[in-house]
N, C-alpha and C positions, 0 to 999 in steps of 0.2 A: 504494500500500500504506500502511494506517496501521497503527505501533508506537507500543505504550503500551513506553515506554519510562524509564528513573531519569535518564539523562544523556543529553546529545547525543553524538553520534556524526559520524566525519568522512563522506563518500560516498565511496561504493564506485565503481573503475574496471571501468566494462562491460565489459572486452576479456574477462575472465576466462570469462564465461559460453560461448565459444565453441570452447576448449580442454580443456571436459569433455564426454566423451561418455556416454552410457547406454545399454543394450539390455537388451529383455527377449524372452522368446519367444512365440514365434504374432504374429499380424499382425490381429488385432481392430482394426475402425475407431472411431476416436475419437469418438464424438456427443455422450456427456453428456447428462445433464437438464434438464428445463428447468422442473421443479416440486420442492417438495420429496420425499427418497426415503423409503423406508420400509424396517428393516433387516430379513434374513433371518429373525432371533428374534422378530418381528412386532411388538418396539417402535417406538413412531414416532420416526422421526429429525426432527429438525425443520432439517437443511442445505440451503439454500436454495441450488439452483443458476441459480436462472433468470436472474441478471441479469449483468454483466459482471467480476462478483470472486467469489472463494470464500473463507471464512474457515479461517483454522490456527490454532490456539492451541500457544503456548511457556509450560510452566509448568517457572520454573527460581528456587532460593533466591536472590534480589537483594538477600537482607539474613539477619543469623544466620552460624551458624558454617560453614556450606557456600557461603555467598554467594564463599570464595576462590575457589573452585571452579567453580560452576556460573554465576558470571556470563561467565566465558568461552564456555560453551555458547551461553548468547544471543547473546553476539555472534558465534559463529561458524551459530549458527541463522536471526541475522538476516542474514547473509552469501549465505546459501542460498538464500531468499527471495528477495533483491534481484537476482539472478543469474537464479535462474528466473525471475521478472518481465521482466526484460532480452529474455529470449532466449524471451517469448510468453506464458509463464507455463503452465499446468496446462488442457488443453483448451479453450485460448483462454481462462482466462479468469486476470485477476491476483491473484496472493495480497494477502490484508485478514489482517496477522497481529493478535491479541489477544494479548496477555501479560500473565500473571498471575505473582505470588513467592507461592513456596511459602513464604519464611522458614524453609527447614530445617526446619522442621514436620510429621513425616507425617499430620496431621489436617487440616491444612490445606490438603499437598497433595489429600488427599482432597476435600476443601471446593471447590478453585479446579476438580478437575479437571471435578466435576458441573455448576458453573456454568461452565466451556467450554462441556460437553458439550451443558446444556439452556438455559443463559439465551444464550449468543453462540453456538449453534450450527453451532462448529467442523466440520469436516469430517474432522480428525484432531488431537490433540495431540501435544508433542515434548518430552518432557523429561524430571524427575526424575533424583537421583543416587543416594544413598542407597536399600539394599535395604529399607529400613524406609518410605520413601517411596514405591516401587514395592509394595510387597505392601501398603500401603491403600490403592493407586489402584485393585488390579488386579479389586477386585469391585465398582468403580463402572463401571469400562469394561466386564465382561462383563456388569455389570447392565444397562448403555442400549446392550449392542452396538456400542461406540464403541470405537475406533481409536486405543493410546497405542505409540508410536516411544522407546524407551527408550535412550539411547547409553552407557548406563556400561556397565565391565565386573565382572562379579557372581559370586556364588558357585553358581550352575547349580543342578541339581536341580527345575526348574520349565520351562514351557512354556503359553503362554494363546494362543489362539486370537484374543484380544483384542491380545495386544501384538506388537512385532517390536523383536527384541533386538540393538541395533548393535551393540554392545560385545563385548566377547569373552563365554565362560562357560570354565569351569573347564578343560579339556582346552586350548583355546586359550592359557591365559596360568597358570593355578595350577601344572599339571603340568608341563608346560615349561620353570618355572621352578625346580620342583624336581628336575628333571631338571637341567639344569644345574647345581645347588648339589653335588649329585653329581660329577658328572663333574669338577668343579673339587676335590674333595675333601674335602668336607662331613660329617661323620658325626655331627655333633648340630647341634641347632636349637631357640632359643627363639625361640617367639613371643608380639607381641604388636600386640595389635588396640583397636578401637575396642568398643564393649559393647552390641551389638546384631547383627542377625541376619546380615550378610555375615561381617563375621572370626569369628562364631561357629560357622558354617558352612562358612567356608573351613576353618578351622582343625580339624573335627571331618572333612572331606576331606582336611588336611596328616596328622590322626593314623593318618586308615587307610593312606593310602601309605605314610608311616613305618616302619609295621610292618612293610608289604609288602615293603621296601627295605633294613632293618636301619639307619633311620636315629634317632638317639636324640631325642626330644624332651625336655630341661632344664627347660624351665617353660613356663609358658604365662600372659600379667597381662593383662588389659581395662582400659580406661579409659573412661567416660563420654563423647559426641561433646562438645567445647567444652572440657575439661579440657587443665588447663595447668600442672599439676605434677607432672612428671613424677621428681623425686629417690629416688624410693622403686624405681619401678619400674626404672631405668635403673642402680640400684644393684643388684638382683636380675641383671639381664642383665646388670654386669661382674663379676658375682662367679659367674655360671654356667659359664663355661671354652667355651660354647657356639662352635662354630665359625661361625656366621652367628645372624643374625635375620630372622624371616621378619615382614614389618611392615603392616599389613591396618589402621592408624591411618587414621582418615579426616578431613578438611577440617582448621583449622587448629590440631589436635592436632599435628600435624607439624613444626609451627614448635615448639610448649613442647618436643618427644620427641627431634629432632634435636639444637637447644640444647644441652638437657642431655646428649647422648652425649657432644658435643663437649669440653663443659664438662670432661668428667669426664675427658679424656681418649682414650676410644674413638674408634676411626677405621675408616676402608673397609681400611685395613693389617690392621689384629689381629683386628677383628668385623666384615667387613661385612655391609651390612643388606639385602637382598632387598626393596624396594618392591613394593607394586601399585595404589597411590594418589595416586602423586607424580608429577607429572606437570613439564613445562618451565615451566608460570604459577605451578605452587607453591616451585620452585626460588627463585626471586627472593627472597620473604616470608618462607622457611626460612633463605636465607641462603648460596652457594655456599660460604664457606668451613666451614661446618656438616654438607655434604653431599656433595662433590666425591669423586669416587671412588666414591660409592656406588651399588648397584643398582639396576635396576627392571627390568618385566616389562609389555609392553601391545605393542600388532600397530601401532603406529604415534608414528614421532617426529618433528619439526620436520626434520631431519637425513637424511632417508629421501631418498635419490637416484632421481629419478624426476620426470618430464617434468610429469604432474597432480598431485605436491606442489610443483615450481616455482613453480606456476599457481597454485596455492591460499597459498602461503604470500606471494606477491608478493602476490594479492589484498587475504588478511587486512591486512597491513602496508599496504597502499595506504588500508584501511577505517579502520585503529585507529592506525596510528602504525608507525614502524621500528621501534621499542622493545618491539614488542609480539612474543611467543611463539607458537608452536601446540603443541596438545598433541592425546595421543590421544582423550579425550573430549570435543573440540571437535571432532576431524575425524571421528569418527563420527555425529555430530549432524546433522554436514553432509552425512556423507553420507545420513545416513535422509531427510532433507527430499528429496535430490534419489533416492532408490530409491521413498520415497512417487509421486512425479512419474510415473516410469515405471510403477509399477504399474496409477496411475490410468490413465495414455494408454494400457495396455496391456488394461486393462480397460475402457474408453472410458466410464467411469463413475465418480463419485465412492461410488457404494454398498459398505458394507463387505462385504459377501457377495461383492460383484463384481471389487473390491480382494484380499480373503483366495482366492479362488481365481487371480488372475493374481499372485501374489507368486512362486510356484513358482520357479525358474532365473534371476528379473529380477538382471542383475545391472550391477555401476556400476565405471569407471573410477575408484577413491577414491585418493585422494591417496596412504592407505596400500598401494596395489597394487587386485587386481582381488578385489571380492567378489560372493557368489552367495548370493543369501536359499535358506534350506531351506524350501521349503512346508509340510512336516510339523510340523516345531520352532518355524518364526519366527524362525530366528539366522545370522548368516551366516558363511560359508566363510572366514579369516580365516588372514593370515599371524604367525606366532609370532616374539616380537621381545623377547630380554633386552640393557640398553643398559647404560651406564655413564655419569655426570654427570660431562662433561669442566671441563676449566678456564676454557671459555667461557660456563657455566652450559646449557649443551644435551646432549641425553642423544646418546651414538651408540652406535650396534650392537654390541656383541659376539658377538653370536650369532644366525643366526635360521631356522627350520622351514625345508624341499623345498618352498617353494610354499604355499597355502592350506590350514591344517586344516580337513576337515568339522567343524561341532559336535557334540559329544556332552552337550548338557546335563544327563542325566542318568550319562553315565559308563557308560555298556552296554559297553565296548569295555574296560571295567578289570574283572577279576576281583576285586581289591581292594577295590574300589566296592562291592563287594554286601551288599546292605542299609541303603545312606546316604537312597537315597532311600524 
């Protein structure tokens, strides 16, 4: 496998590959191609199967204000790779990753995803964090009929035929966590977010529950991605009386936002803060004694008791170092590499038509417990998990859903909901 890669990296111990399992349904025989294919939408694909490797493209910010963030995804994307190569690779044949930086850029993600798609023709790409990033890729990928693996978790309301959604959507991690703020006592809420379409989104789905709920909303302040001064707005949220905050800030906004709570006083005692962006790799940069006690909301933590996050988290540390964390949108990245795998074996084809119809039920032993792709939506079946950032800087469970919620990315199942989409 060749990675274009910014630094070197340690090697990966092979044992891991052998303690994950996958299944998907029906029993199609593997064959593959052996020319290049041609997609359903009758554009030509130019993925070349015929010889002994198949190329993937990883497009993730390696530089810019989400580079804290999503260079974890790489490394747990090139985790995924190395593991399935191990253990035979993808219809006999070995993954050839390409990797391109978005740079935080959603025109550039655009720019990198078309030259995967036509100039190194990928067979699928994996990445993107930002929902701003994701909605300019998403009419490059239905334009060439290409295949993008998205792992964050996002404000729902959308569905493409094009992508498959690792990450949660809104019913899995928004809802749940405002559920909980409830049940704990909650009866007002500012929020505040970053100044583009996820927290604008989530947050115009926090208002209609709200209402539904009798719960007050005090203010609501944006802030540009990359912004780092935070005094104005952190003065707003002590002076609002607000019972929590609900915080949709994205990449290292989080380090100025945190900071200044501290600073000022505010703690997880008097206001705590309901994360959905912070994860165990941002903990460190933000600072535990800034953040300790504080909330968050995602379907998977470093801390998840469970035999294939053993496995996976020994792995990553055996790759990157002891020192190093997992988070949820690294272990979802990880898992889309290896549910892409099984689709394809299950499809016995790398063709995206052939792919989008064996997705159905495919489902993966993932670290965070067991998930099951929706063929209809593209999202998958997902355990709901609100934690708390201990003193060891790792988030653990407080709470967590009966098992895996279906997706509802558009919210059919809330009366509330109606008319958001």
């Amino acid at each position: 496998m060749t990675i274009s890669t910014p630094r070197p990296r340690a090697t990966l111990a092979l044992a891991a590959a052998a303690a994950l399992t996958l299944t998907a349904c029906g029993s199609r025989v593997a064959t593959g191609e052996t020319a290049a294919t041609a997609s359903a939408g009758g554009s030509a694909s130019c993925v070349d199967t015929s010889g002994d490797t198949i190329k993937v493209g990883f497009l993730n910010s390696l530089s810019g204000t989400m580079a804290i963030s999503e260079q974890t995804v790489f490394d747990s994307l090139t985790l995924a790779a190395e593991e399935i190569n191990a253990d035979g690779g993808v219809l006999g044949k070995q993954l050839e990753v390409v990797s391109e930086d978005g740079a935080s850029e959603p025109t550039i993600f655009a720019e990198k995803a078309q030259k995967l798609i036509s100039s190194d023709c990928v067979a699928a790409v994996f990445g993107g964090w930002t929902s701003a990033s994701r909605k300019a890729m998403l009419p490059v990928f239905e334009g060439s009929d290409a295949l993008l693996f998205y792992p964050v978790q996002y404000e729902g309301l959308e569905s493409s035929e094009n992508i498959f959604y690792s990450g949660a959507t809104t019913n899995q991690q928004i809802v749940p966590a405002l559920d909980y703020l409830r049940e704990q006592g909650a009866q007002s809420l500012f929020l505040v977010g970053s100044d583009y379409v996820f927290p604008r989104t989530a947050n115009k789905i926090i208002n209609a529950y709200a209402a539904e709920h009798g719960l007050e909303i005090v203010g609501e302040e944006y802030a540009p991605l990359g912004h780092t001064d935070f005094a104005t707005i952190v003065g707003k949220v002590g002076a609002s009386g607000a019972d929590a905050v609900f915080n949709t800030l994205n990449g290292d906004s989080n380090v100025a936002f945190f900071k200044e709570y501290s600073n000022v006083g505010l703690s997880a005692q008097d206001m705590p803060v309901m994360s959905v962006s912070i994860a165990e790799e941002e903990i460190g940069g933000i600072g535990l004694e800034n953040v300790e006690g504080q909330l968050t909301a995602w379907n998977y933590y470093q801390t998840v008791d469970s035999e294939a996050n053993a496995t996976f988290v020994e792995a990553f540390k055996a790759a990157y170092g002891e020192d190093r964390v997992t988070s949820d949108p690294m272990e979802a990245a990880y898992t889309s590499l290896h549910l892409w795998r099984a689709m394809v074996e299950e499809a016995g084809s790398f063709d995206v038509a052939a792919v989008q119809e064996a997705a159905d039920g495919t489902t993966f032993e993932a670290p965070e417990g067991t998930v099951t792709v929706d063929g209809e939506n593209h999202h998958l079946s997902k355990t709901a998990l609100i934690g708390r950032i201990g003193p060891d800087g790792l988030i653990h469970t407080e709470w967590s859903s009966d098992g895996p919620i279906d997706p509802d990315p558009y919210l059919e199942s809330y009366d509330w909901a109606d008319g958001l989409s």
